[in-house]
N, C-alpha and C positions, 0 to 999 in steps of 0.2 A: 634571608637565608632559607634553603630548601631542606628537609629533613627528610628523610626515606627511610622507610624500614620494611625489610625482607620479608613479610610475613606471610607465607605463600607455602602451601602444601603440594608436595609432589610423591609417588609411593616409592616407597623406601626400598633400597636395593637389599637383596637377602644377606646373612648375618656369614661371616665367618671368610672362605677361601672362596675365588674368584669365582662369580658363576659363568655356563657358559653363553650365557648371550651379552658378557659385557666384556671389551675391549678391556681385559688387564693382564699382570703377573705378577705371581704370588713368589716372595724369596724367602730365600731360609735364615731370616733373620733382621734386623734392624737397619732400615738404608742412612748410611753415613755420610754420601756423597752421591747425588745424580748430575748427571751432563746430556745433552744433548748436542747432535754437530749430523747436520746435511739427513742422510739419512738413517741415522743410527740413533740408540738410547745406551747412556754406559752407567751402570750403577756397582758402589762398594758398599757392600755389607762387611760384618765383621769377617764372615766366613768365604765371600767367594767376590768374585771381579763378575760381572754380567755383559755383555754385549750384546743388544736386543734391537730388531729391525723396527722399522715406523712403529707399525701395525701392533709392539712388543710381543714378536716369538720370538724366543732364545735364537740367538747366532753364535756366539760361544760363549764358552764362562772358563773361569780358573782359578782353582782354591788358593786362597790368600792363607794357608799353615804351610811350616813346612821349618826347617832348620836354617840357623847363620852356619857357615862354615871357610873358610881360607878360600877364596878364589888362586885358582891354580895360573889364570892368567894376567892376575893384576895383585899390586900388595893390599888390595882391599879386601875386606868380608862379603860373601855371596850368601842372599839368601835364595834356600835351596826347595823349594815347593816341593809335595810331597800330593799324592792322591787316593781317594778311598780310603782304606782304615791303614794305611799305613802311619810309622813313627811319627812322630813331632811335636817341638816344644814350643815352639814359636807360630807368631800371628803377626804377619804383617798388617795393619791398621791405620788405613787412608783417611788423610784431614787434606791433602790439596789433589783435584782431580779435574784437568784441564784438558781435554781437545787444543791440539794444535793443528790443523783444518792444514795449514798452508804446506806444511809439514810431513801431513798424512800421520799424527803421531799424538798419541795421549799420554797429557804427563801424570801421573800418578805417583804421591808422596807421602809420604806417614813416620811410621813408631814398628820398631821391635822391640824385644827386650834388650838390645845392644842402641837403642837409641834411631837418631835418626833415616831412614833411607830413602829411597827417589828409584825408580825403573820411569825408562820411556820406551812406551810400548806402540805395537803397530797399531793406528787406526783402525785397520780392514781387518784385524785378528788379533785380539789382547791376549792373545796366548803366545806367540810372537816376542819376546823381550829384547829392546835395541840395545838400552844401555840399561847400564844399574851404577849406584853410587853408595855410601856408608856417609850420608850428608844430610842435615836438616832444613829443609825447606816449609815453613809454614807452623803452627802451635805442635808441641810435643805431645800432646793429648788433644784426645777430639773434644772441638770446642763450636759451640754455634756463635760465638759472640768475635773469631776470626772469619777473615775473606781473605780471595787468592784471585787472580784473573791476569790475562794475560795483556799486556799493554805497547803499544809502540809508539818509538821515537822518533822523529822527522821521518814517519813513514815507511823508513827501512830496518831499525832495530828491536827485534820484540824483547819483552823482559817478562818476570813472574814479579805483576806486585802482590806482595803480601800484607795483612793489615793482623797483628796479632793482637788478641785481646792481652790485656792490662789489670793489675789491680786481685785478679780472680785464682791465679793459680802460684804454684812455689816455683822460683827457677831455680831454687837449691835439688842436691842428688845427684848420681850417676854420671847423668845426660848433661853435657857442658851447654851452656844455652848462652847462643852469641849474636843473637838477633834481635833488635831491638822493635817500636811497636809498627812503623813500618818500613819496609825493603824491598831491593829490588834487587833480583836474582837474575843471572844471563841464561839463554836454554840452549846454547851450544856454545864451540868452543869457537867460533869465527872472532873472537877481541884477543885473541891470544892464548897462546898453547899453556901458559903457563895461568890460569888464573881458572880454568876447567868448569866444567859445562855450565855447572851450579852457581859459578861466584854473583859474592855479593861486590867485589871489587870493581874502583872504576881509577883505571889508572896506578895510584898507589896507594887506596886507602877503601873502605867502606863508609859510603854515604848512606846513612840510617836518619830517620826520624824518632825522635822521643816524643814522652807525654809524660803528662803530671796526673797522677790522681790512677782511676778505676775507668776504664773505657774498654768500651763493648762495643762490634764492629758490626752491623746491617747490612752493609753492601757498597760496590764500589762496581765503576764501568769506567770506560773512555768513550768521550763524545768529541771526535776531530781531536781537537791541539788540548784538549784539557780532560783530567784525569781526577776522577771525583771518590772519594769517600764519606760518607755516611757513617754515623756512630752513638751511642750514651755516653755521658760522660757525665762520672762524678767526680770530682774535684775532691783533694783531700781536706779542705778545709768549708767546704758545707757539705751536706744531704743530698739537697736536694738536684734531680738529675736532670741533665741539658744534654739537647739531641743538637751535633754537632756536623756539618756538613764543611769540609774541607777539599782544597782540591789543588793541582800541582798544573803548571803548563807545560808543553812538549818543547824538551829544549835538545839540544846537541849530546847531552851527555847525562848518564845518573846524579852527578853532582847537584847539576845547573837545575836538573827539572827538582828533586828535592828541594833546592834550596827555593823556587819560587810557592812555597804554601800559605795559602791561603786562608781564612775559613771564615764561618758568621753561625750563627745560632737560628736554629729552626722551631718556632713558637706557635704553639696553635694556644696560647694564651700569654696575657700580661705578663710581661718579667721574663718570657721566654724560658721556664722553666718548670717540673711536676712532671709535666707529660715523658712519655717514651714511645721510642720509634720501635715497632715490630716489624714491618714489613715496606720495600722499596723498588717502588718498577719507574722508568725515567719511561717516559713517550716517545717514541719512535716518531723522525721526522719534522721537528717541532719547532720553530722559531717565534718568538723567544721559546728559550730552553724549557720546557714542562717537566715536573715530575711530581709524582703520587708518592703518595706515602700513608700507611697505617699507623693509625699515633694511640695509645693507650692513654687515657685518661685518670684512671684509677692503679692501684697498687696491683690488686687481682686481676688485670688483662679483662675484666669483664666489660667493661664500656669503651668500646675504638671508635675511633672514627677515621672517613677514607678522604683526606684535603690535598690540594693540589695547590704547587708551590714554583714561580719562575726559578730557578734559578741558572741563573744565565750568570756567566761570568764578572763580576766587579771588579776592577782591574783599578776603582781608586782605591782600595784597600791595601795596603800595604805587604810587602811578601814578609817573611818569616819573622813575623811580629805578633803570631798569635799565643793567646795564653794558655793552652791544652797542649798544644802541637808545636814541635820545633826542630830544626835545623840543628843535631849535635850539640847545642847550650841555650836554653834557653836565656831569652834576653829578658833583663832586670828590667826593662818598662814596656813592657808590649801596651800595642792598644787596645783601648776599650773594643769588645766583640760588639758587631752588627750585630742587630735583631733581626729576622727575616721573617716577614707576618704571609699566609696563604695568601692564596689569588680568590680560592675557592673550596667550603668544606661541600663534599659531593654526596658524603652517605655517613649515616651512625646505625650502626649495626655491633648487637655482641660478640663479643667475642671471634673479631676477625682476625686472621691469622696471617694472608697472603697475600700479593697481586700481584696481574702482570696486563700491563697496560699495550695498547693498538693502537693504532690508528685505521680507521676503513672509511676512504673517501677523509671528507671535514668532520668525521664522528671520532669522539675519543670512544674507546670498548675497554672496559676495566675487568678481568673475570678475579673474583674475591672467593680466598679460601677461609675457613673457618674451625673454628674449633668441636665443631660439634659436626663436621663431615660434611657439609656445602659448598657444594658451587654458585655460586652469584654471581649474573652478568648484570651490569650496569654500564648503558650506554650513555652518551653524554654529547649535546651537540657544540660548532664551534662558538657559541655563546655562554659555553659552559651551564647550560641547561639539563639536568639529567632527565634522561624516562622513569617511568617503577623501576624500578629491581628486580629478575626472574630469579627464580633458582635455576639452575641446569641439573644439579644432579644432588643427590641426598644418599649422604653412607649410613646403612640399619643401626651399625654401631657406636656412633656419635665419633668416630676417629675424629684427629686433630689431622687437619692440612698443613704439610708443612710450610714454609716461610716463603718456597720459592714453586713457581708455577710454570712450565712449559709448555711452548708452542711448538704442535709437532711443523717442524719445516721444509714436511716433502710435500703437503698436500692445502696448510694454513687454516684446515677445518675441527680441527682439535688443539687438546690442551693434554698435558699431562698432569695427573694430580698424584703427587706421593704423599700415599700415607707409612704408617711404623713400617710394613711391612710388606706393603702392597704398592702396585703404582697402575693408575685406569690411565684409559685414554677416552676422553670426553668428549664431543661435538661441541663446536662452539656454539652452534646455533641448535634448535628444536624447529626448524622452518616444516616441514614434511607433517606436520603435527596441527598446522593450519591450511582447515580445505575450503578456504574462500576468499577472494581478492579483500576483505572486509576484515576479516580476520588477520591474514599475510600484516596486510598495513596496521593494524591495531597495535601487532605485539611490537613496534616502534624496535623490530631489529636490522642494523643496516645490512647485516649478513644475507637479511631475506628477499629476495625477489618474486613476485607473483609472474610468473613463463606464463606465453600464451604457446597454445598449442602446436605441438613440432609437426611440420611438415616432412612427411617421407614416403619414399616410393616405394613402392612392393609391385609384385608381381603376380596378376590374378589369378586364381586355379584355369585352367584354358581346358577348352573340351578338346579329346582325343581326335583330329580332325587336321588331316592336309592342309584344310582350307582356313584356318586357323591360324596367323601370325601370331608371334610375341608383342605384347604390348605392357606399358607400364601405367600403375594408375598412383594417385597419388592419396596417401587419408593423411589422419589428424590424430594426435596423440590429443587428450585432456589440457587442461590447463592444472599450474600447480604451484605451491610454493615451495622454492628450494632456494639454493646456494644461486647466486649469480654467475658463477662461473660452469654449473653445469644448465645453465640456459642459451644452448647451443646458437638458438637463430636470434639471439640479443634483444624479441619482443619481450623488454618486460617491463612491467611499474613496480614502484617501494617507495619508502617515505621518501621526503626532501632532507635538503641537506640541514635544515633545521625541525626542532620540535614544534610540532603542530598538535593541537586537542581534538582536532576533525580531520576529516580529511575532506571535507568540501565546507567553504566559508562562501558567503554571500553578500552584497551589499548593496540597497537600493537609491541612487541619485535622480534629483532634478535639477532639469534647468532653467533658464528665465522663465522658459513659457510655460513650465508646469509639467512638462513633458517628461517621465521615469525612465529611465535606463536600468537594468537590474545585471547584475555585475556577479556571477557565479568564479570562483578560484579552485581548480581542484589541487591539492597539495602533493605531489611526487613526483619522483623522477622515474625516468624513461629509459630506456636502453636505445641503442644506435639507431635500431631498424623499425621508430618507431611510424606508423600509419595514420591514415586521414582521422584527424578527430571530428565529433560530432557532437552537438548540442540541439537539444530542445525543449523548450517549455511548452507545456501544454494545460489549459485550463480544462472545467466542464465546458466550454463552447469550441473547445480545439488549441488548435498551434496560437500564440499571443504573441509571438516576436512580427516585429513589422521585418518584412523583404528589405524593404531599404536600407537597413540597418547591418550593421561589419558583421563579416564572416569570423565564425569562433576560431580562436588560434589559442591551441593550446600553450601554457594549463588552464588559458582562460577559456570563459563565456558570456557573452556582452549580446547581450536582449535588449534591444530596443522596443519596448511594451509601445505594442499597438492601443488607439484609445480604446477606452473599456470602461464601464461603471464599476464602482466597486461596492457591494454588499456591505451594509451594516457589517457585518459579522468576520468581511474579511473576503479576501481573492484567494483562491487555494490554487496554485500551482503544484505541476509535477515537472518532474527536473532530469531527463535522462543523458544524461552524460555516458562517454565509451569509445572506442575505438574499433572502427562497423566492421574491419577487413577479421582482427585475430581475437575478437570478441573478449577481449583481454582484461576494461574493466566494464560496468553496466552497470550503473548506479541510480537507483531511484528517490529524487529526493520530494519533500511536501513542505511546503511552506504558508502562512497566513499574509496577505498586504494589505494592511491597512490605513484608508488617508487620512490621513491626520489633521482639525481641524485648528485653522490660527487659532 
């Protein structure tokens, strides 16, 4: 087992409201809810709706106060927004806040003091409002321990699953609460005029799932035909809490895909039980299924650790036979729950808060949020081998990162991090920050490419003269490290698709006759437009590769050691490796050979 810890100094961003040389925005209040979708960023605070570009400058915002009052064109209640220091006694207060991408339309759901309500607003402008309803969609108070996302069925029908927490709150009062811990809501009226945008109805009835005991919800997606939740669960009849991973398959109708649930128990110890899940990113791509997850080990959230778990579908498990989770009645003999043990634990670090897992190339990219304002990238290769651990970014004020982390998705070189109040946009990588092909490769990030220099034409100052044509010449930008995708002419090296401790391995054979071959590896990959490679050894008496001997073909180097004595004390080689046209890398190595006596 590999153990990592973050310990790693970087200067600390300044204390308080955003400064101006970092990518963020500052709200007027507590973020409840963030989303991201194509080019946009959509955040609820208590006080206002936000809609903010990649880069987060304000695009538009819209105060969330304002009055309920009679809608003149429906027997419903309108809530009535209000702006500046005008009247009002009301707060609308978002707990589900979905991007519908295909739609062009964001759902947005919450709490008045008249209970529950729902607007679907325009993607391109939330100030825009398509629909409104006097309907509950999701927990009646803001809860971190609910999820909402949106899901589809054979492809063509989307729904709002929602996962409400359990156990935690009173459903007595006012507010009639008719939802059970999970459901699935329609987001238009295409099943029938009479069952309206929001139903929970399928047919003639509402298919809900129950739960027994206290459960707290982490996160929930769809991957293809299967639809997964994550969760706590304490059971009323012990203490101690079990991290619950359940999941539904895509069938023809609400009914049908509720009643296939599933679930097994996720254990990063004996008994499968103590621990608690904080934080859940599934990997992008993956087969068998990966997914991450942050697990607390202690009561205080002070000791986490970041493990990685298949869970790929088990299909001998039997459908609604589980003992948390159930199908409208639980059944009097469910079976015993599966244990499900890691593949692999990747990092122990305190007090980790967040992740959100990549894939680039065969590298898994994990960026970890933290309780104490960190960003942590940890990369990981396809043998499940991690690098150190960098930090990316460190907040002055030890802010808590919250649970969930985004990727901006117009450009794939940043992250979004929300903090109480705030929300940055992060680089994912620090490549610009290494200025040597030695360095580029060391910090073992796959994001990073060492570019050889760009070729481009310009146009020389010309002397004031007739006799003087236009001509073009051609120079050379530096070489550098950055992103792979802004390495225009595709010359570049970076590590391999595995973790390597060098980046040049060596290794010396004979054969019957005594005869050495010295066998040089250099470890990276290459971009498309890669050039003649080149090898040489060279001792104090010169070049030592015999002529006769194969031509280096990259990433190797194959020496055929001409004869030579070799000193008491050892043959010193030098080792230059490179690639002669874009000078891309140049590597000098020194090595001792000595022969060893029977």
């Amino acid at each position: 087992m590999i153990l990592l810890l973050a310990l790693l100094f970087v200067p600390r961003a300044a204390q308080g409201r955003c400064q101006e040389e970092e990518s963020c925005f500052h709200l007027d209040g507590e973020i409840r809810q963030l989303s991201v979708a194509n080019n946009s960023v959509y955040i609820a605070t208590e006080k206002k709706l936000y809609q903010l570009n990649h880069e987060l400058t304000l695009v538009h915002s819209t105060s969330q106060r304002g009055t309920m009052r009679p809608d003149k064109e429906s027997d419903t209640r309108l809530f009535d927004r209000v702006s500046g220091s005008a009247w009002w006694n009301d707060t609308l207060r978002i707990n589900v806040f979905l991007p519908f991408v295909e739609n062009k339309t964001l759902i947005s759901c919450g709490e008045t003091s008249e209970c529950g309500y729902c607007e679907i607003l325009d993607l391109r402008n939330i100030s825009n409002i398509i629909y409104h309803e006097q309907i509950q969609v999701g927990p009646l108070s803001s809860s971190s321990g609910s999820v909402a996302f949106l899901v589809t069925l054979k492809k063509t029908d989307t729904f709002i699953l929602t996962a409400i927490q359990q156990g935690y709150q009173n459903k007595e009062g006012k507010c009639r609460f008719d939802l059970e811990t999970v459901n699935l809501h329609d987001v238009d009226d295409s099943h029938g005029s009479n069952r309206g945008i929001f139903s929970l109805n399928d047919v003639t009835y509402k298919p809900l799932i129950k739960s027994e005991g206290k459960a707290e919800f982490v996160d929930g997606f769809q991957v293809g035909s299967n639809i997964y939740l994550l969760s706590n669960v304490q059971p009323s009849t012990y203490k101690n809490n079990k991290v619950r991973l359940i999941w539904f398959e895509d069938k023809d109708s609400k009914t049908e895909t509720l009643k296939s649930v599933r679930g097994v128990t996720l254990s990063i110890h004996d008994g499968g039980e103590g621990s608690r899940l904080l934080a859940s990113s599934i990997i992008p791509g993956e087969e068998p299924l990966l997914w991450s997850g942050v697990f607390s080990v202690d009561e205080g959230h002070t000791h986490t650790v970041l493990v990685l778990f298949d869970i790929s579908p088990d299909h001998s498990i039997m459908t609604n036979k589980d003992q948390d989770f159930y199908f409208k009645n639980l059944d009097q003999s469910p079976t015993t729950t599966k244990i499900l043990k890691p593949m692999k634990e990747l990092l122990r670090q305190s007090y980790m808060t967040s992740v959100l897992a990549l894939r680039h190339k065969d590298w898994r990219v994990f960026f970890i949020g933290t309780g104490d304002g960190q960003l942590i990238k940890l990369v990981v290769d396809r043998n499940f081998h991690p690098a150190c651990p960098r930090v990316l970014y460190r907040a002055n004020d030890d802010q808590r990162v919250f649970p969930r982390i985004h990727l901006d998705q117009v450009d794939g070189k940043h992250v979004y991090l929300p903090f109480t109040e705030q929300v940055k946009r992060v680089p994912v990588s620090q490549c610009s920050t290494h200025t040597n092909v030695q360095q580029c490769w060391s910090a073992q990030d796959p994001d990073c490419v060492w570019c050889g220099p760009k070729r481009r034409s310009e146009e020389p100052h010309l002397l004031q003269s007739s006799s003087h044509t236009d001509e073009l010449t051609t120079s050379f930008s530096v070489s550098s490290c950055m992103f792979e995708s802004d390495c225009e002419d595709g010359d570049w090296v970076s590590i391999p698709d595995v973790y390597q401790q060098k980046m040049i391995s060596h290794k010396v054979v004979a054969d019957l006759t005594g005869r050495l071959t010295l066998n040089i590896h250099i470890h990276v990959s290459t971009g498309q437009n890669r050039t003649k490679f080149t090898c040489q050894v060279s001792g104090a008496t010169g070049e030592l590769c015999s002529r006769t001997g194969p031509p280096s073909q990259f990433p190797q180097c194959i020496c055929l050691l001409s004869d030579i004595t070799f000193p008491s004390d050892g043959q010193w080689f030098g080792i230059n490796l490179g690639n002669d046209l874009l000078e891309v890398l140049y590597i000098t190595l020194t090595l001792a050979l000595i022969r060893c006596h029977e």
